[in-house]
N, C-alpha and C positions, 0 to 999 in steps of 0.2 A: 606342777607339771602341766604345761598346759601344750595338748597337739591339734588347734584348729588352725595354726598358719604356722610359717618361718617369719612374717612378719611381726612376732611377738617377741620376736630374741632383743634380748636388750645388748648394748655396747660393752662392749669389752675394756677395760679397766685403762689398757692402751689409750682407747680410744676418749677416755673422758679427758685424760691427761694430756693427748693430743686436742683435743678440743678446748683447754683454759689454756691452753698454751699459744692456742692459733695466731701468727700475724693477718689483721684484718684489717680489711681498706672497704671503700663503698663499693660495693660489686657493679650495680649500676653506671657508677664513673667509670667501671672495666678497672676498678682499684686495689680489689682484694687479692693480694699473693697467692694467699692460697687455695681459693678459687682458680686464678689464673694460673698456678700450676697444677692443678687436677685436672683441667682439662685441655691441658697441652699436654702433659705426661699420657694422660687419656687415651686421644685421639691419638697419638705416635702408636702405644701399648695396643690398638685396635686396629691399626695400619687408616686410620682415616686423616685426612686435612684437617677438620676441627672439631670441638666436642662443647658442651652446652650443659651444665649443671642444672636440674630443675628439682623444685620441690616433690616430684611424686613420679613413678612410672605412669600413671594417666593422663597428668601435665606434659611430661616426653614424648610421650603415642600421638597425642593433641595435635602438638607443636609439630610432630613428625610428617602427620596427616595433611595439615594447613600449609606447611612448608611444602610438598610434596604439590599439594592438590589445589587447584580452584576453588569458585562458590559452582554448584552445578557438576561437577567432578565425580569421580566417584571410583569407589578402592574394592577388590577383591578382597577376602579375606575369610577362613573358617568360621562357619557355623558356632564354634563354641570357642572363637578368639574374644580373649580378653576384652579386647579394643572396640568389641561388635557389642557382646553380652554383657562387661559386667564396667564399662566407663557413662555409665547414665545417659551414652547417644550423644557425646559431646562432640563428637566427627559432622552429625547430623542437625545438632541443633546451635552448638557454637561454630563450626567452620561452611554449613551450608554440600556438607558432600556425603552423598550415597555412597552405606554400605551394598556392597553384593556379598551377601553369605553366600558359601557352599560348604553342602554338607562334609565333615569330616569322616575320612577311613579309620577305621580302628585304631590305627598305628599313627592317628594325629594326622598324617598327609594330605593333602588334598588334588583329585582329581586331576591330571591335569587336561585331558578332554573336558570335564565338565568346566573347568578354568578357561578353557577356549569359548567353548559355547557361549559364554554368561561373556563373556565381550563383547560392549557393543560396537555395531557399524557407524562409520562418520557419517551420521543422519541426524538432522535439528531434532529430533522427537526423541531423540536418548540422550540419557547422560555421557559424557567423555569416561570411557576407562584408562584411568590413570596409572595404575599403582597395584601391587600382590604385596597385602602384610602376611607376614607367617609367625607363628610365635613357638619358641624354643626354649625352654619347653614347652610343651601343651598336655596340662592335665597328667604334670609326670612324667610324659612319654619323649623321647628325642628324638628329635628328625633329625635322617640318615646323612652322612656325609655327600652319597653320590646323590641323595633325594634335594641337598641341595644346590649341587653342580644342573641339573636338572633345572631346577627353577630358575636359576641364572638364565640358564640358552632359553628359556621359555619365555622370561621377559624381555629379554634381547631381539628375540623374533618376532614379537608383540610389539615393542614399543613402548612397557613398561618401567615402571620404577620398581625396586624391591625393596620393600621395608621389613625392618627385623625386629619383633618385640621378644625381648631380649631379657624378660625378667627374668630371670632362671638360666641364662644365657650360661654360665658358671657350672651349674649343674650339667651340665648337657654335655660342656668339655669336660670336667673332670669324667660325667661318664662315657664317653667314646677315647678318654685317655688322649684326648690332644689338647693345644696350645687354644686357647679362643680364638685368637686369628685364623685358625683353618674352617671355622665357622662363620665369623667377620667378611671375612674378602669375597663371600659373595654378596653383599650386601651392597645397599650406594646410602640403607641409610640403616639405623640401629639405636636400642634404648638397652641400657643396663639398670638392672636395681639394684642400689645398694643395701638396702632395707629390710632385705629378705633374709636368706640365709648366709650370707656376706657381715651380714649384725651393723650395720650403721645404722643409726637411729632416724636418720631421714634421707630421702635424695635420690633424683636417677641422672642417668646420663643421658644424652640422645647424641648423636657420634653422625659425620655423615662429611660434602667437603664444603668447604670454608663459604660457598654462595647460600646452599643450605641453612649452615648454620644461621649466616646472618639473618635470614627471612625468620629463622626459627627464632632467635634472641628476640627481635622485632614484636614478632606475633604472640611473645614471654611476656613482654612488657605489656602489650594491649591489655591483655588476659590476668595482670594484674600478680604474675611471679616474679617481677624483678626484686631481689633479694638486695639488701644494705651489707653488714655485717656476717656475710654467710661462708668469708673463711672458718667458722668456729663448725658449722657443717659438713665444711667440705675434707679439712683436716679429718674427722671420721672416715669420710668417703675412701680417702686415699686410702687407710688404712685397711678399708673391706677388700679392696682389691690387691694390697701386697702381703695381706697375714691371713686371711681366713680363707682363702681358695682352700687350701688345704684341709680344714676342716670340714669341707664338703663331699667327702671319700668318705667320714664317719658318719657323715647324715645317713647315706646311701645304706652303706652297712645296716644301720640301727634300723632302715625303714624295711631293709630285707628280711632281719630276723624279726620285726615286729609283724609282719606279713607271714611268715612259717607259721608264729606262733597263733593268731589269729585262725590261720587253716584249719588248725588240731583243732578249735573250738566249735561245740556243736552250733548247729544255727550260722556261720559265721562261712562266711566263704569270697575266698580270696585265691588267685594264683600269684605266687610268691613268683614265677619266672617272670611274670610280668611286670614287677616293680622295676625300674631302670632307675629312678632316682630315689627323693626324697618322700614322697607323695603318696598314700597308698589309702586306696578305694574297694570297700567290703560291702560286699551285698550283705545282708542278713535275710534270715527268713520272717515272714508278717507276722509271727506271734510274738517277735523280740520288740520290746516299744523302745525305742531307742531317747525318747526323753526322760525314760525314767532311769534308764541306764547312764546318761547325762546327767541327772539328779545325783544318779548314785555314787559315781565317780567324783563328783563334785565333793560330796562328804569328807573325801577321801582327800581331795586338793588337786583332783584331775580334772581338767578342762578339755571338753571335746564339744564338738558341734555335733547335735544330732540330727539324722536326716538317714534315708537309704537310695543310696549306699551312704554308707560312713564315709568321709574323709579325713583322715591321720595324716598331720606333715611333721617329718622329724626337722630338727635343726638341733644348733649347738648345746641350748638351756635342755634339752632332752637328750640326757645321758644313757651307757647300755643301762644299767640300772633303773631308772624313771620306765625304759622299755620293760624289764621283768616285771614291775608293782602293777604298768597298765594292763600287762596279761593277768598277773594271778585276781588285778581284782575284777576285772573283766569272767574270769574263771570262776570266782566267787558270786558275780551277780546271775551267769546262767545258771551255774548248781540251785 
């Protein structure tokens, strides 16, 4: 059992068989079928002009960034976005463009006065602000539907691009109970994971219209993603997005009752209303050493990342059951 990501979930049995089955061509020549229809079905299924298969959500973000942005440029973007924190600065060191963090509100969003502020003026001694990424989810949490009607008129009035990192993008729909297109259409650009809790074993998308895209393929190639034989990936791909949405209403659930139960435990403190999706972060109190807790679990065949707060992410390979074994033994190591 292991709960330090949804990137751990392996492929679904579908998905191996769709994969040795793949018709493949050279992707590069623009040849593989099934490449080229994942991401024609893609972009239609997202309401965009065209869509761009890449090796990784941080390849996407990359490509999204450089497509988007100049050398000298520079993107908005949360304090604790992905694309800011945890992509090795590759906006900054391979595309040549400033981030501008702004701090995150509780609830993920970000300011949009302070959004304003942190724009610069068209004066040689600033960077150009280009671009507002937002990421959906963020740390769990979903941004509001009107929160992102909002950011549309914000960038519109600005001058803006909006970009959507979209790994989680899934989760976000299933939890506000709509279609991802009523999340999408604010967008001009977007990344999906497949990787995550969707269970493809590799791949994301980045989605945006057809002028984009090309600069984005372009900027694939430089950067050293152009893929051969990668209908046997994308075959997967396809499949995370027409069989396993579904499955991501029981991540949700599992990560809700593993957050009550959690509560009950002493030392351990979590608000369960707070969980939205699959994601769930627990303070503990300083006498708990949460490495040895990590040791302990481990004996057992549980994998956790230790740290405080804790981070637990359900997905598919974490059934209710695997949820009961990590309370009782979690219950076992405080007694």
């Amino acid at each position: 059992m292991d709960f330090r990501s949804d990137t751990v979930t392996k492929p679904t049995q579908a998905m191996r068989t769709a994969m040795a089955d793949a018709i493949v061509g050279d992707d590069v020549y623009g040849d593989d079928p099934t490449v080229n229809d994942l991401e024609q079905w893609a972009a239609q299924r997202h309401g965009f002009e065209a869509a761009l298969f890449t090796t990784s959500g941080t390849q996407a973000n990359l490509l999204g960034l450089m497509a988007h942005c100049q050398r000298g440029d520079e993107y908005l973007c949360g304090q604790q976005a992905h694309n800011y924190r945890y992509e090795a600065g590759g906006a900054a060191v391979l595309g040549s463009i400033q981030p501008q963090p702004i701090e995150n509100n509780p609830d993920g969003t970000l300011d949009f006065d302070k959004l304003k502020a942190a724009i610069k003026p068209d004066d040689s001694h600033f960077a150009r602000t280009r671009l507002l990424s937002l990421e959906n989810t963020i740390n769990g949490k979903v941004l509001p539907l009107d929160y992102l009607a909002q950011a549309r008129q914000f960038v519109d009035t600005h001058g803006l691009q909006l970009h959507l990192d979209g790994a989680r993008v899934y989760n976000a729909a299933v939890a506000l109970n709509v279609d991802v297109i009523e999340i999408a259409k604010h967008f001009d650009s977007m990344t999906v994971c497949l990787s995550k809790g969707l269970s493809a074993p590799i791949g994301s998308l980045l989605l945006g219209d057809k002028a984009f895209i090309d600069r984005a393929r372009r900027i694939r190639k430089m950067l050293g993603g152009g893929m051969r034989q990668a209908g046997i990936l994308a075959a997967a791909g396809k499949l995370a997005l027409t069989e396993q949405v579904a499955q991501l209403s029981v991540d949700h659930a599992n990560a809700k009752t593993l957050a009550e139960g959690l509560s009950q435990i002493d030392g351990f403190h979590v608000n369960a209303e707070f969980v939205q999706t699959n994601i769930v972060f627990v303070k503990v109190d300083d006498d708990i050493d949460t490495q040895q807790l990590a040791s302990k679990l481990a004996q057992d065949g549980i994998t956790i990342t230790p740290g405080n707060p804790l981070r637990f992410v359900t997905h598919k390979d974490v059934d209710a059951n695997a949820i009961t074994t990590l309370l009782a033994k979690i219950n076992e190591f405080v007694a």
